[in-house]
FIMAR-449410 format. One line per field, with one value per residue: residue number from 1; residue in one letter; x negated, y, z negated of N, C-alpha, C in turn. Coordinates in Angstrom, 3 decimals. Atoms other than C-alpha are relative to their C-alpha. Last residue first. Example, Ala and Ser with C-alpha at 12.3 -4.5 7.8 and 13.67 -1.06 7.14 Angstrom:
2
num <- [2  1]
residu <- [S  A]
n_X <- [0.820  -0.890]
n_Y <- [-1.190  -1.190]
n_Z <- [0.060  0.000]
ca_X <- [-13.670  -12.300]
ca_Y <- [-1.060  -4.500]
ca_Z <- [-7.140  -7.800]
c_X <- [0.770  -0.900]
c_Y <- [1.090  1.200]
c_Z <- [-0.730  0.000]
END
This chain:
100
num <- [100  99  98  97  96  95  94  93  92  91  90  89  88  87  86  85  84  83  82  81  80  79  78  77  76  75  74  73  72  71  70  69  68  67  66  65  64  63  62  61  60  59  58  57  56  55  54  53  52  51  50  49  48  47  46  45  44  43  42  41  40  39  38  37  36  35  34  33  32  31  30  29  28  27  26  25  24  23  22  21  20  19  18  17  16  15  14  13  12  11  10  9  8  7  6  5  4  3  2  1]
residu <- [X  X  X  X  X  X  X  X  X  X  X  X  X  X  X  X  X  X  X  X  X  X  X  X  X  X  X  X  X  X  X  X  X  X  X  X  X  X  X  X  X  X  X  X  X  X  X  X  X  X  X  X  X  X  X  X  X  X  X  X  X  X  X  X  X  X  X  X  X  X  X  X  X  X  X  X  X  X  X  X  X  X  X  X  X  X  X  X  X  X  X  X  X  X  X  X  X  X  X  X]
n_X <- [1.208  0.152  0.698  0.939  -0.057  -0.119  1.729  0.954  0.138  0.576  1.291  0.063  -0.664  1.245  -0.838  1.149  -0.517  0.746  -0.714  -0.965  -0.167  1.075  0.490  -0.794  0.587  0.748  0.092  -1.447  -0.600  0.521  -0.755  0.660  -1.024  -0.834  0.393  -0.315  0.376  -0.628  -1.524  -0.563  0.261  -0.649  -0.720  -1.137  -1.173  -0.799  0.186  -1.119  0.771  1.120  1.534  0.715  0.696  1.361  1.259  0.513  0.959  1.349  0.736  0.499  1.013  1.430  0.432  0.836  1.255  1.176  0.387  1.448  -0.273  -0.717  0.185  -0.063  0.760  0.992  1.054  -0.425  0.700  0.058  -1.241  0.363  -0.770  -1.512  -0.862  -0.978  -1.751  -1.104  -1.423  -0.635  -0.917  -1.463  -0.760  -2.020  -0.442  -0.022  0.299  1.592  1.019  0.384  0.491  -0.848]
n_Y <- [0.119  -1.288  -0.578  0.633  0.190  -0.863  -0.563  0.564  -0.227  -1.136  0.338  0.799  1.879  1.925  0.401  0.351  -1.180  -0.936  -0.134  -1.091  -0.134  -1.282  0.250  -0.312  0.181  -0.540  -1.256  -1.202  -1.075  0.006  1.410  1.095  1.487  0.295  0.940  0.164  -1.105  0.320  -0.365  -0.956  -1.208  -0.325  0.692  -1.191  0.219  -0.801  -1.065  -0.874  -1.143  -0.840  0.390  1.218  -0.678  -0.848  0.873  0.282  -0.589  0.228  1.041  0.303  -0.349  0.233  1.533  -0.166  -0.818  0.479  0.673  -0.963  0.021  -1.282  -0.985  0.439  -0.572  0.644  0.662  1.098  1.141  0.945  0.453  -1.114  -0.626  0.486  -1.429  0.559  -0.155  1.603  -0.122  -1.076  0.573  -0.621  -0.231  -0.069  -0.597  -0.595  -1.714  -0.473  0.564  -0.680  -1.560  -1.187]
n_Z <- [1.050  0.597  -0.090  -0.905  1.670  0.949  0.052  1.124  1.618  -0.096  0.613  1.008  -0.191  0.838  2.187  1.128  0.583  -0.247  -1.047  -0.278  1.177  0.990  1.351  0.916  1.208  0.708  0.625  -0.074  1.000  1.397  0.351  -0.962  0.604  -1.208  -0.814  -1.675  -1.007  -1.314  -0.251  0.955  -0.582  -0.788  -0.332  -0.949  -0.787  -0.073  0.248  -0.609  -1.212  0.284  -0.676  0.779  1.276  0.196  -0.303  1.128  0.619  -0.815  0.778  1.266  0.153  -0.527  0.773  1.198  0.025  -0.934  1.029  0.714  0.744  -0.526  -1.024  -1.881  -0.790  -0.825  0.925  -0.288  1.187  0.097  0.719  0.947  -0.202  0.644  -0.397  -0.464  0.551  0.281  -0.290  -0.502  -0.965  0.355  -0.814  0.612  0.150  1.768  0.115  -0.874  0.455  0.829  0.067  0.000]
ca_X <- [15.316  18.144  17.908  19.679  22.710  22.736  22.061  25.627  27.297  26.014  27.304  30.735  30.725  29.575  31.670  29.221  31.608  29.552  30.318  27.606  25.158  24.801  25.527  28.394  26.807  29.219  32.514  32.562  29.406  27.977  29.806  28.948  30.244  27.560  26.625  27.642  26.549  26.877  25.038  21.664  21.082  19.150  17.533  14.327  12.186  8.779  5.864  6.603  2.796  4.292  7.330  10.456  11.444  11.752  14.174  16.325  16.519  17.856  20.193  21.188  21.916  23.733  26.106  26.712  27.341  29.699  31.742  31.765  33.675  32.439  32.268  33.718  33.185  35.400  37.356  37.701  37.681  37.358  37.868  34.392  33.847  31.044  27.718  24.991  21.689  17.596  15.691  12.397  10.182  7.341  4.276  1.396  -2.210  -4.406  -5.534  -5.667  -2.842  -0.761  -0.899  0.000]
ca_Y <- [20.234  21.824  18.868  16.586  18.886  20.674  17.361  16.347  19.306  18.938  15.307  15.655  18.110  21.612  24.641  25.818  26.619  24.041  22.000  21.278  18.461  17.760  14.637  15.484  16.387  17.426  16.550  13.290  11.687  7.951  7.800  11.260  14.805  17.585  18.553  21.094  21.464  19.953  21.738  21.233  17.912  15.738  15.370  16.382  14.420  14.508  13.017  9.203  7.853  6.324  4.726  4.701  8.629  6.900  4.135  7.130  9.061  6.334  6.035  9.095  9.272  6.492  6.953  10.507  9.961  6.864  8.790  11.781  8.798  8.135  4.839  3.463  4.324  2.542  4.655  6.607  10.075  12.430  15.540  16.688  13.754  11.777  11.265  9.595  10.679  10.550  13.553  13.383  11.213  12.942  10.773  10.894  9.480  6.925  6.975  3.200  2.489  4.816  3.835  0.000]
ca_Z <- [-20.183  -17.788  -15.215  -15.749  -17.232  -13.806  -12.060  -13.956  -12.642  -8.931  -9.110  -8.966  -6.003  -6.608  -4.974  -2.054  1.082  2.426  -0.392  -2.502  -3.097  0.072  1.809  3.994  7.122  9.746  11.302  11.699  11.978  12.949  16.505  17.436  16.155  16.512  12.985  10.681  6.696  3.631  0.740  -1.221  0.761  0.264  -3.012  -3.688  -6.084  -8.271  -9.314  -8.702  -9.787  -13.308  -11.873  -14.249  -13.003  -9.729  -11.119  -12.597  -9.637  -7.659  -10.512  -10.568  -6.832  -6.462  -9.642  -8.476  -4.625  -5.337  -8.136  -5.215  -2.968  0.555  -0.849  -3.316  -7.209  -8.639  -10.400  -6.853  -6.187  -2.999  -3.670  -1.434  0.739  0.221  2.247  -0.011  -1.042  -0.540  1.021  -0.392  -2.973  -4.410  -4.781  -6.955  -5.430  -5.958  -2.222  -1.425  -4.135  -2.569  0.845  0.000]
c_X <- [-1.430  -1.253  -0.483  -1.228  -1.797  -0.613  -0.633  -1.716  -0.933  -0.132  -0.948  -1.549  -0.430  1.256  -1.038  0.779  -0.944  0.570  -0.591  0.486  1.338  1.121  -0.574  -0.936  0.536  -0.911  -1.108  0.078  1.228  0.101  -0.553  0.984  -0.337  0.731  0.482  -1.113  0.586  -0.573  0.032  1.676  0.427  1.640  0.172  1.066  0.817  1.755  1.327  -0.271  1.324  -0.696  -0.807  -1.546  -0.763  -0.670  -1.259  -1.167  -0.517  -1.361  -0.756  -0.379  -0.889  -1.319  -1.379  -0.670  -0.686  -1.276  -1.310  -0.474  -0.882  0.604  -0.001  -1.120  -0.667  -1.538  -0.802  -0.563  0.306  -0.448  0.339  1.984  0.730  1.116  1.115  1.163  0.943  1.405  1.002  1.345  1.131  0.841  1.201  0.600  1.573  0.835  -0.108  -0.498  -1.761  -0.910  -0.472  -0.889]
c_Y <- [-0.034  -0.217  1.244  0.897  -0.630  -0.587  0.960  0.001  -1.177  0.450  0.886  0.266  -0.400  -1.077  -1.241  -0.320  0.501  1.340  0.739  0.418  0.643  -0.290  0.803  -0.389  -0.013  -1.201  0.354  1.146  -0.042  1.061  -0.433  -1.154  -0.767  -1.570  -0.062  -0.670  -0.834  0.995  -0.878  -0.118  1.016  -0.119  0.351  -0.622  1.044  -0.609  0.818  1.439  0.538  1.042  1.280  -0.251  -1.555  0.769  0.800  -1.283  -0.754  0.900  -0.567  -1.140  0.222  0.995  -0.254  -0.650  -0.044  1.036  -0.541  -0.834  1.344  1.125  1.406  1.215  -0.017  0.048  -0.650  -0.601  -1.211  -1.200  -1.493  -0.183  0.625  1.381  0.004  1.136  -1.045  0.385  -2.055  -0.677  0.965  -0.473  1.249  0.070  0.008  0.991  -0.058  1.157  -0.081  -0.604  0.366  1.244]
c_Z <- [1.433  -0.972  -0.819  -0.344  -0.012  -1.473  -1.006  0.440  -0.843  -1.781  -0.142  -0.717  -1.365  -0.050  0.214  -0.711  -1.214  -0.057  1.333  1.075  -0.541  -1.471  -1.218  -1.219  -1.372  -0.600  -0.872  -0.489  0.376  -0.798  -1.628  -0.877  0.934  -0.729  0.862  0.457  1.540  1.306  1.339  0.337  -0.965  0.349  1.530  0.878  0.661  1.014  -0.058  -0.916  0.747  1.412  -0.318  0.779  -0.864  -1.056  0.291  0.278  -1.697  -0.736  0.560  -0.277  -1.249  -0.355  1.113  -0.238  -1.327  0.417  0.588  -1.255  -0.624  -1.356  0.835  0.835  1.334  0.615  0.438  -1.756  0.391  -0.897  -0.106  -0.534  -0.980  0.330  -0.718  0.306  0.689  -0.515  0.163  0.648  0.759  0.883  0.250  0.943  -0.523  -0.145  -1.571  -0.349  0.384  -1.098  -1.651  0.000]
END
């Protein structure tokens, strides 16, 4: 592996899931903002368990426009925040996450 040759820290970059902004589920399905939270906290919590993971940046701050194909509809939906900006599910518990 790379980082064992070098020795170096990593920072892992644009990891998420797309969900659709009202969209619950107990469950936490798919597409879902339960399903964004739960993945991305607990992708960030395995990288905070590895000693040479430095850092993280999710993707994406906010949604955003895309051409429509056979793998979008309407946009980018993995941000964090609408693209109006209100915060999805998981914007408040980064917030908390992150305040220490």
């Amino acid at each position: 592996m790379e980082r064992q040759k070098y020795n170096l820290p990593i920072i892992i970059t644009e990891f998420g899931a797309d969900t659709y902004a009202g969209v619950h589920s107990l469950l936490a399905e798919m597409w879902s903002e339960e399903y964004q939270k739960d993945l991305i906290l607990e992708l960030i919590e395995v990288m905070h368990s590895k000693p040479y993971v430095l850092g993280e940046h999710i993707w994406n701050f906010a949604d955003f426009r895309t051409s429509q194909n056979h793998i979008r509809c309407n946009g980018n939906k993995k941000g964090v925040f609408t693209r109006e900006r209100q915060p999805k599910l998981v914007a408040h518990f980064l917030k908390e996450k992150w305040k220490d």
